[in-house]
N, C-alpha and C positions, 0 to 999 in steps of 0.2 A: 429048682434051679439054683437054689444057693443065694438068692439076693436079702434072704433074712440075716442066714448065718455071716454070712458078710458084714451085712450093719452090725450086728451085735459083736462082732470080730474089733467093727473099725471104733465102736465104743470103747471097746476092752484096749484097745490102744490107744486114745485119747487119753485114758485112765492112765497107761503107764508112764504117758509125757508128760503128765498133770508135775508141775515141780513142787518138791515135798514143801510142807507147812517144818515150823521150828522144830517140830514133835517127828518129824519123818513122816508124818502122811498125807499123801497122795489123794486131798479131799475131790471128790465130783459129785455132779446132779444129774443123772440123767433124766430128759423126759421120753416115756416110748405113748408114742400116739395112733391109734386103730380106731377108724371110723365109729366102729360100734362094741360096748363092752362083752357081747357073748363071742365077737371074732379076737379081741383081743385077749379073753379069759383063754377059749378052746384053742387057737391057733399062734398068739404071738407071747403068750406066758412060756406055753408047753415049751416052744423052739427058745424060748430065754433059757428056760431052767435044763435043758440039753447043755448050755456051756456054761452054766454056775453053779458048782456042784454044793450041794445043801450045806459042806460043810465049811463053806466062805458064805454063806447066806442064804437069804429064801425070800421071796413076796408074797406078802398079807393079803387074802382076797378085800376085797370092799371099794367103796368109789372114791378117790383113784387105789388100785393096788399099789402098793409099798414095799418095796424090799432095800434091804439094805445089806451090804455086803462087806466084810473085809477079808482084802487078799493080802497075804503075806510076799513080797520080792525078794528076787533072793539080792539086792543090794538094801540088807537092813530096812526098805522105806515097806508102808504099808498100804494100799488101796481100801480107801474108805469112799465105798459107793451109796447113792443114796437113788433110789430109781424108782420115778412116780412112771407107772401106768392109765393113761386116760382115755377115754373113750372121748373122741372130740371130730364131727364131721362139717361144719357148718360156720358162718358169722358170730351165731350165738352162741355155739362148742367155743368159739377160738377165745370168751372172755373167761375158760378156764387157767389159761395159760398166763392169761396177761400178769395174776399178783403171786408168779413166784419166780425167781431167779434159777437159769439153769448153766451149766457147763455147755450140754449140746442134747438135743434133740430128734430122733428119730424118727418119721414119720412113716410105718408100716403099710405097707399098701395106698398108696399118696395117690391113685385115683379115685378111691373112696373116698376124699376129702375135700372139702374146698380152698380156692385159694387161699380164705382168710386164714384160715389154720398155719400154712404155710408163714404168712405176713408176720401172724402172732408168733408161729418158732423164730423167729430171723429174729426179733426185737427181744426175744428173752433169753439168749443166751450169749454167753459172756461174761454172765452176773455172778457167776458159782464156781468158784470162791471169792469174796471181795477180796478187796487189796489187804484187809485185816488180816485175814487168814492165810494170803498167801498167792494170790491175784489167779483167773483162769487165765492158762498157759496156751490152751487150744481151743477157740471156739466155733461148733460147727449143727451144722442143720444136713442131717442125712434122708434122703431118700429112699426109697422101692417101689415099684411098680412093673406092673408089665405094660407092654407099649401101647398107651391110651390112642382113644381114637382122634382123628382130624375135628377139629373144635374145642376138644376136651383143652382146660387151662392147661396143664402141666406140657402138652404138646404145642401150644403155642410160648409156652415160657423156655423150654429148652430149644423148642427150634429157631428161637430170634433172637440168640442170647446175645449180648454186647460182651464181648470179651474183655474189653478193658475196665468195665462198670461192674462187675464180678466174678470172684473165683469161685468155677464152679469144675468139676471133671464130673464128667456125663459118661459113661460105660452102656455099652447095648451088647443083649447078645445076638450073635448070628439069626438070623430068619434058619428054622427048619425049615430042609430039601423035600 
């Protein structure tokens, strides 16, 4: 249905608003998070590497996979991406997040996970790039899922959402006829 290539869309343009460092580059960090590492290896690498073509980068298998990427703009700046892959479902998954600084964070298939995970991306991103380097410009926690069930957290966290306590844009698609 397109809700991967999306995120990995809405990455590639947080990347482009990233405001350059001294050097002209467009530093970021992404994190992409799948419950378990053989759905993230066979399903959310493969749909990565459909839109970053080998010859702007590539991700290193192992735990977390690592890629690192740079794009060329065509206003002189350059996209220097840096993208950890994790396998993280759970309380005890979410203290892999905790000791590193990200730009923004995806989380693939976000009913395979638990809230913590969630808790954990919202508090670490923002951090990448410091203000050293050129401060983050955009920082954001992305979602995907198909539509969880009645109890499931993510269905009680978007159905009672306080609007004025956070910016969130929720998209659903149609129910099939």
């Amino acid at each position: 249905s397109g809700k991967s290539v999306a995120c990995i869309e809405e990455l590639l343009f947080i990347a482009m608003r990233q405001e350059p460092d001294a050097h002209k580059r467009r530093n970021v960090r992404f994190g992409v998070i799948r419950a378990t590492y053989p759905n993230l290896k066979s399903s959310t690498k493969k749909t990565w590497e459909k839109w970053f073509p080998a010859q702007w980068g590539y991700v290193t298998e192992g735990a977390p996979m690592t890629g690192r990427y740079t794009i060329p703009l065509p206003d002189d700046t350059v996209i220097k991406m840096e993208v950890l892959m994790i396998a993280a479902e759970d309380e005890e998954d979410a203290k892999k997040l905790r000791s590193t600084d990200f730009t923004a964070i995806w989380i693939n298939e976000a009913t395979e996970v638990s809230e913590d995970i969630l808790g954990a991306a919202v508090e670490r991103v923002g951090r990448f790039p410091t203000a050293h380097d050129g401060d983050c410009t955009q920082a954001n926690v992305l979602l995907d899922y198909n539509k969880p069930p009645r109890g499931h957290w993510l269905y009680d966290v978007f159905n009672n959402l306080d609007e004025d306590s956070i910016f969130c844009l929720l998209y659903t698609s149609p129910s099939p006829r």
